[in-house]
C-alpha positions as CSV (number, residue, x, y, z in Angstrom):
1,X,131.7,89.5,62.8
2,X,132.5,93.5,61.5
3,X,128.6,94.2,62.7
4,X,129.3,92.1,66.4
5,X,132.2,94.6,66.3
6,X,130.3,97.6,65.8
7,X,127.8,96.5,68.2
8,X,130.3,96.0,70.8
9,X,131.8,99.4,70.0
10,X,128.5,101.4,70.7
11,X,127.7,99.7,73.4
12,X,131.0,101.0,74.8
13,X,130.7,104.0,73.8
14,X,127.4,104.7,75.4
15,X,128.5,103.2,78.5
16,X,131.9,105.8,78.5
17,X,128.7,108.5,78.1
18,X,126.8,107.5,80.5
19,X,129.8,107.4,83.1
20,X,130.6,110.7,82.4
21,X,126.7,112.2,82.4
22,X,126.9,110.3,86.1
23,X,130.0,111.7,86.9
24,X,128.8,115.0,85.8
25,X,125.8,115.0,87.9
26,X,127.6,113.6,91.0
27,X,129.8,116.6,91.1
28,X,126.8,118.8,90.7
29,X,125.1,117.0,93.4
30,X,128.0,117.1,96.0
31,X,128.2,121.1,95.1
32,X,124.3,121.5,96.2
33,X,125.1,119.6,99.1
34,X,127.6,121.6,100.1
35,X,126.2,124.9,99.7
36,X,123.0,123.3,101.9
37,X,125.2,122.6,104.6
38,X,126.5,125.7,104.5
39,X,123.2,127.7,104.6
40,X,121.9,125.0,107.2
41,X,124.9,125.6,109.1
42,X,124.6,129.9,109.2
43,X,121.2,130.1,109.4
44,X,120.9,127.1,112.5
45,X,119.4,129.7,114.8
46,X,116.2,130.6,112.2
47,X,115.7,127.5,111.2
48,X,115.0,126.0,114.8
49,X,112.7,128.9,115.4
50,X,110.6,128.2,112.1
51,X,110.2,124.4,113.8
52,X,109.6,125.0,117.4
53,X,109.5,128.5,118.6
54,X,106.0,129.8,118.6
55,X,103.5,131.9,116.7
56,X,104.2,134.5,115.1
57,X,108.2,132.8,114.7
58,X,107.5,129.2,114.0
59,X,105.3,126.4,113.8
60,X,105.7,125.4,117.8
61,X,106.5,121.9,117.5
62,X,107.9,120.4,120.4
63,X,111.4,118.4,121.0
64,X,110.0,114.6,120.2
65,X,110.1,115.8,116.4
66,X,113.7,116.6,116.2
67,X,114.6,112.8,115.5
68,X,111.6,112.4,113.2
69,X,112.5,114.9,111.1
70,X,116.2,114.7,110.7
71,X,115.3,111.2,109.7
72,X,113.4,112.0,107.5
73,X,115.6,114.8,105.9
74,X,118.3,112.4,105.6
75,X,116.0,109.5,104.3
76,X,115.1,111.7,101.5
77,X,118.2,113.5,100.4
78,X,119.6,109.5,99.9
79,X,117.1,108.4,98.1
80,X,116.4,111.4,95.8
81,X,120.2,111.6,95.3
82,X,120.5,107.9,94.0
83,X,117.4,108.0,91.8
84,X,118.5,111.2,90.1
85,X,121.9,110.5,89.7
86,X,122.4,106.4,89.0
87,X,119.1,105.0,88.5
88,X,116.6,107.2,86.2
89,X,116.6,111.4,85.4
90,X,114.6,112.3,82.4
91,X,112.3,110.3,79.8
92,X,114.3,109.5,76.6
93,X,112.5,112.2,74.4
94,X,114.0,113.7,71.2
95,X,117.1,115.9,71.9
96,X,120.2,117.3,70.5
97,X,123.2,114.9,71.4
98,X,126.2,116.9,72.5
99,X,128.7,115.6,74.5
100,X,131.0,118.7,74.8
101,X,131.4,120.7,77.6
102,X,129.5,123.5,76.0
103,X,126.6,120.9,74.9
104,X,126.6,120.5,78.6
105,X,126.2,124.3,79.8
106,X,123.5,124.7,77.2
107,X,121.5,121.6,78.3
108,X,121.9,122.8,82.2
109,X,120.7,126.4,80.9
110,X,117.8,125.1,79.7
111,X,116.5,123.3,82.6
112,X,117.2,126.2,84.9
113,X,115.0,128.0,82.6
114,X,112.3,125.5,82.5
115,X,113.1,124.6,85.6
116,X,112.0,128.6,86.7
117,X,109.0,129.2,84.7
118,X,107.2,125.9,85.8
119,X,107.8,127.6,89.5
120,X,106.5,131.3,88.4
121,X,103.5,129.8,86.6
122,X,103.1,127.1,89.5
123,X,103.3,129.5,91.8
124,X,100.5,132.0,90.8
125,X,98.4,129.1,90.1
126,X,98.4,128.1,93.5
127,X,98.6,131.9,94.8
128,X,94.9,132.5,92.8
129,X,93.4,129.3,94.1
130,X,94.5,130.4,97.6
131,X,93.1,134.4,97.0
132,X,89.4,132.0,96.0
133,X,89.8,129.5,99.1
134,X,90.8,131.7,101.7
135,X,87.1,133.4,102.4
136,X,86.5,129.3,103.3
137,X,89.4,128.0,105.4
138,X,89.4,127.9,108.9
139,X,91.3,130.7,111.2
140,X,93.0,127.9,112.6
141,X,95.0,127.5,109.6
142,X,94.8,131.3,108.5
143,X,97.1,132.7,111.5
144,X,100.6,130.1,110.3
145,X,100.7,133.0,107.5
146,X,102.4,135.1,110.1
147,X,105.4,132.9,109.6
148,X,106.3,134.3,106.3
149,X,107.5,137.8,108.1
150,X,110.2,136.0,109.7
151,X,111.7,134.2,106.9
152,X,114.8,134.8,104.4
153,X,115.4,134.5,101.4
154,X,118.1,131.8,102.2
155,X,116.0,129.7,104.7
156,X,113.4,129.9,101.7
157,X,115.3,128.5,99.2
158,X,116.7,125.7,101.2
159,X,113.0,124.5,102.1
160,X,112.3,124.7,98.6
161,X,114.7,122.4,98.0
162,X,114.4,119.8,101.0
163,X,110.8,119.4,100.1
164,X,111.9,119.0,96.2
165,X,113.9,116.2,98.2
166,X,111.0,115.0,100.5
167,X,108.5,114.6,97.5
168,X,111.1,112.6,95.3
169,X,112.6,110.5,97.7
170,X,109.8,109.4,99.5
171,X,106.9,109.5,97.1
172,X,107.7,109.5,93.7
173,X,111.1,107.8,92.9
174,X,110.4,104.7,95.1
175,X,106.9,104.6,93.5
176,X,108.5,104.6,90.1
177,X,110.3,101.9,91.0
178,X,107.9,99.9,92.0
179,X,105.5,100.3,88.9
180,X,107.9,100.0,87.0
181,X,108.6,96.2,87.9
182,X,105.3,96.0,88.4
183,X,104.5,96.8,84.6
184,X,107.8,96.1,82.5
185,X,106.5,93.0,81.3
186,X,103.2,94.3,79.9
187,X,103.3,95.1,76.5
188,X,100.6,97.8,75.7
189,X,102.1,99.9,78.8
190,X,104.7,102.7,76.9
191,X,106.8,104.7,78.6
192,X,104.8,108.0,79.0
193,X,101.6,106.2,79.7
194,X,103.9,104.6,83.0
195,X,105.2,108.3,83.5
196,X,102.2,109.7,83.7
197,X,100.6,107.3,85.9
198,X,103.7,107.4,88.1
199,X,103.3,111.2,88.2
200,X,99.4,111.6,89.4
201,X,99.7,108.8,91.8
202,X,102.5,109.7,93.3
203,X,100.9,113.6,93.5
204,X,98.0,112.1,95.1
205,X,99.3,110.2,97.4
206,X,101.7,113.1,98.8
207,X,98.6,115.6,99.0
208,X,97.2,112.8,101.3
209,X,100.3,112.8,103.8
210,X,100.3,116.9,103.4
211,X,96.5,117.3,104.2
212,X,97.1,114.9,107.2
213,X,100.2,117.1,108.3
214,X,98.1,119.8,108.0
215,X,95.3,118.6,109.8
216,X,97.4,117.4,112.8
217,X,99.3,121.1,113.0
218,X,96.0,122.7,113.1
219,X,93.8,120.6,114.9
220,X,91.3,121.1,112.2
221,X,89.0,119.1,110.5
222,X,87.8,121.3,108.0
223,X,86.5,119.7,104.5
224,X,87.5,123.4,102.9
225,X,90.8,123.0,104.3
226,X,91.3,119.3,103.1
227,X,90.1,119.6,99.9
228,X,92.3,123.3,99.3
229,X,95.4,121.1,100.8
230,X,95.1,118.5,98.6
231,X,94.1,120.4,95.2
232,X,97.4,122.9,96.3
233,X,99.8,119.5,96.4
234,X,98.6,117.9,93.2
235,X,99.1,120.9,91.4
236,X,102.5,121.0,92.7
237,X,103.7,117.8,92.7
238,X,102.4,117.5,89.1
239,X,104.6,119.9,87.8
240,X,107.5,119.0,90.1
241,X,106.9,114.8,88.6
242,X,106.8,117.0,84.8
243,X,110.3,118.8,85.8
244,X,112.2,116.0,86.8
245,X,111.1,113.1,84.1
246,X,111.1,115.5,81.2
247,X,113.9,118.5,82.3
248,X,115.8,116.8,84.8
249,X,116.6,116.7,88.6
250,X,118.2,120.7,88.6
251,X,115.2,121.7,86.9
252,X,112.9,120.3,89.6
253,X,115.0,121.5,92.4
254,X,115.0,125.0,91.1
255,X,111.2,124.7,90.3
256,X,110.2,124.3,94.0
257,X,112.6,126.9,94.7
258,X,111.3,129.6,92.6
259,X,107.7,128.1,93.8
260,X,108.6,128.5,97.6
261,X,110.3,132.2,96.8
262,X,107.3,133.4,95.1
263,X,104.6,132.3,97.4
264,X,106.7,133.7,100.7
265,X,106.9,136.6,98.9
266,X,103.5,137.1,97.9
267,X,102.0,135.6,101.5
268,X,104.3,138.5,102.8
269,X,103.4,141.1,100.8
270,X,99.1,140.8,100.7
271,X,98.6,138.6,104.1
């Protein structure tokens, strides 16, 4: 009876914990969501010329898309929203278990930090591999560099985070899901083994959809470009998949941030 007790009293105390962690990240996730409204809301005017005003400005696309893409905005930001705050945020690896509100502002320190250098060392990674490819990749694909004169630092930083958003909400977290059902009742299958698979396939299968963007916006069909699209993505989405199982959701989010930042910059500064 005393251990059904103490049983019954862990449980309820975990559950108190987990409640709070929740509540915890749901605050922090309304206070992103505000400050994205707010920079979508003062910088409205760039951010319709990086979609559909022209060379040098934008990317040209035409009115049909508008609906696409706010649905798919919005389809994202749900999704990656529930997965990171109610259903799943980080693999249960060995940590220091401090429920204060200083154990707190420690363990969100951390992940910014992590969250940054993944993004610097992402982000010249993929800035080297581009310096290699670019003697190979079609003009056609080549002249959208001019777009990184007319972007700020704001507009950056809230594409690095929508895309955080796209990659998680459409890709990875439903993906998790779904292998996760689909192997829960085998045995041999441990928790980073299913991580990791989760990761690479979902990595691969969002370089597919961003090498077929790609291809579409530039009308190309070049093997160089493909293959440079794809190898850029899974690098990417690898370390974004390592951020958010093993750090957490912030530390993803302000990954790709520090990734987008540095590449603009850099595409701005040598291009």
């Amino acid at each position: 009876m005393i251990g059904q007790q103490s049983k019954s009293q862990i449980t309820l105390s975990e559950a108190v914990l987990h409640n709070l962690t929740t509540l915890q990240r749901c605050s922090m996730c309304t206070f992103a969501l505000l400050v994205m409204s707010t920079i979508v809301f003062t910088e409205k005017t760039n951010i319709a010329s990086f979609f559909f005003a022209s060379l040098p400005i934008g990317l040209g696309l035409t009115s049909n898309f508008i609906t696409p893409l706010v649905t798919l905005g919005l389809l994202a930001l749900s999704s990656a929203a529930y997965f990171g705050i109610v259903y799943a945020t980080k693999m249960p690896i060995p940590r220091r278990q401090d429920t204060n509100s200083s154990g707190f502002l420690s363990e969100v320190r951390v992940t910014f930090v992590f969250g940054a250098c993944f993004g610097l060392l992402t982000a010249i990674l993929c800035s080297l591999i581009f310096v290699i490819a670019e003697p190979h990749l079609p003009q056609a694909f080549l002249k959208y560099h001019q777009i990184f004169g007319s972007l700020d630092i704001a507009l950056i930083s809230l594409t690095g985070a929508v895309l955080n958003a796209l990659y998680l909400g459409l890709f990875m977290l439903p993906l998790s899901l779904f292998l996760s059902r689909l192997f829960e009742r085998v045995e041999s299958v441990t928790p980073i083994k299913l991580t990791t698979r989760i990761i690479l396939t979902s990595s691969l299968i969002a370089s597919l959809f961003v090498a077929f963007i790609i291809v579409v916006i530039t009308s190309s069909l070049s093997i160089n470009l493909i293959l440079f699209s794809v190898t850029i993505t899974v690098i990417t989405s690898t370390a974004l998949g390592l951020l958010y199982w093993f750090v957490g959701l912030e530390a993803s989010i302000i990954g790709n941030m520090v990734y987008c930042l540095l590449v603009s910059y850099l595409a701005n500064l040598f291009l």
